[in-house]
N, C-alpha and C positions, 0 to 999 in steps of 0.2 A: 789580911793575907792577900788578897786581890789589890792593893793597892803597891804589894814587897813585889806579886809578877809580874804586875806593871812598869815597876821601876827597871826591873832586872829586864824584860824586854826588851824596852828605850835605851838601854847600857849598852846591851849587845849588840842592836841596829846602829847607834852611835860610832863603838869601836868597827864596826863592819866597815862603815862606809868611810870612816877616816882614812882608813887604811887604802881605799879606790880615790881617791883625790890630789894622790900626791905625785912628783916628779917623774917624770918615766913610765908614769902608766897611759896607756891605749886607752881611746874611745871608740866604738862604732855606738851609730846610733840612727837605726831604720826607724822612719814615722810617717803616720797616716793625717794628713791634713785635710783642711775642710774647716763646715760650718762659719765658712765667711760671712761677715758683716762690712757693707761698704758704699761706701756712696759712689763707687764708680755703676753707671746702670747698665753694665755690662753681667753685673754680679749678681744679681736677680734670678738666675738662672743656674740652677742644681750646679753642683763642683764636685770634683771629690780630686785629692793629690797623696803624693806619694816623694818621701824626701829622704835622704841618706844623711850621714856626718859623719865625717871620721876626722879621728884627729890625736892629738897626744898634749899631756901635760907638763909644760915647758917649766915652771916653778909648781909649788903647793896651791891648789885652791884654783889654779888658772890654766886652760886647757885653750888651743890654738887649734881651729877645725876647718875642715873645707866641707861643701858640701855643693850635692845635686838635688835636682828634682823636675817633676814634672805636675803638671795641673790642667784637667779637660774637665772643662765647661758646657752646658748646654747649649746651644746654639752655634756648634762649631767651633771654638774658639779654644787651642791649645797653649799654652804657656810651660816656657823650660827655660829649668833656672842654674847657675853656679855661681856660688860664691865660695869666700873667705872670711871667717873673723873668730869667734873668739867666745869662751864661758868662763865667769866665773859665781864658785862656788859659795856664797855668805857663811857656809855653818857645817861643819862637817857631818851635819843629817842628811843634805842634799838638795836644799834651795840653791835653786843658781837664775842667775842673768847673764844673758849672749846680748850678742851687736855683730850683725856682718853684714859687708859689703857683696853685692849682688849685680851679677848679669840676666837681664831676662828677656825672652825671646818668646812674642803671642804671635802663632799663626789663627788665620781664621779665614772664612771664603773670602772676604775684599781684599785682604792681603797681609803684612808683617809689619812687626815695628819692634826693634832692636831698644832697651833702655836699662839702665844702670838705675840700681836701687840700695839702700839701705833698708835693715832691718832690726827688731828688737825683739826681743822673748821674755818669758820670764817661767818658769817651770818648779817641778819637783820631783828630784829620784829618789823614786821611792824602792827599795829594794828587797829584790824577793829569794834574793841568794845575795853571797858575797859578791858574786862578779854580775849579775842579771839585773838591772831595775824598767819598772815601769815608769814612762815621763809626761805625765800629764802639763802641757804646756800652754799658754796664751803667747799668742807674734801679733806684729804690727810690722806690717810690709809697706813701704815707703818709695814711690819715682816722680818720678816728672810730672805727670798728669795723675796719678792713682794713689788711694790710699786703702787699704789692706786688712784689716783686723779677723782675726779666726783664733780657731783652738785644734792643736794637734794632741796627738795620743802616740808615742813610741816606745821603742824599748832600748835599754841602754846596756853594751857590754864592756865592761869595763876588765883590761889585760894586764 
């Protein structure tokens, strides 16, 4: 018996999220960043950030997003980002993988440095209504001199 509400579960998060994946449906998707790993020895020092995405799904399974954000660091040092790029979805449960191109802009007391980055994710919506999910994610933020690895946590609305 515990193995039939199992199943029946799994069926109806399935059909849920199939139905939020496809052509013409809205994303937003507010998340709280952090827990960096990095060899830049700037990153040493506590973080905590904050990043937005919105965006829509241009075919089934593939969503096209912009997004902002910001990131303050311990020892003075603020970072603001925007970019563009892109999710897609492997499996109508809610794994997916993004890629977007980034502007990023560190003030800090010596001064500014303006650079262009890519990045990669890899995540899970996991849903807790038809239109609500929670997005536990891993990124790898990519520029010139730096390289980036952490774990955010968001939530996803899907319209």
């Amino acid at each position: 018996m515990k193995k039939l509400a199992l199943f029946v579960c799994l069926l109806v998060v399935t059909v849920a999220a199939q139905a939020q994946f496809e052509k013409g449906k809205w994303i937003i998707n507010p998340s709280v960043t952090g827990l960096n790993l990095s060899y830049n020895t700037e990153s040493e020092k506590a973080s905590f950030g904050l990043q937005a995405k919105g965006g829509a799904f241009l075919v089934d399974n593939v969503a096209l997003l912009v997004s902002a954000g910001a990131q303050w660091k311990g020892g003075g040092t603020d970072t603001y980002m925007l970019g563009v790029g892109g999710r897609y979805y492997i499996n109508k449960v809610g794994v997916y993988l993004g890629a977007d191109f980034n502007l990023q802009r560190e003030d800090w007391d010596g001064g500014d440095k303006t650079r262009f980055g890519f990045g990669l994710e890899a995540g899970y919506a996991f849903f807790l209504s038809r239109t609500v999910t929670i997005e536990p994610a891993a990124y790898w933020n990519i520029n010139k001199d730096r390289s980036e690895f952490g774990l955010k946590v968001g939530f996803g609305f899907y319209f």
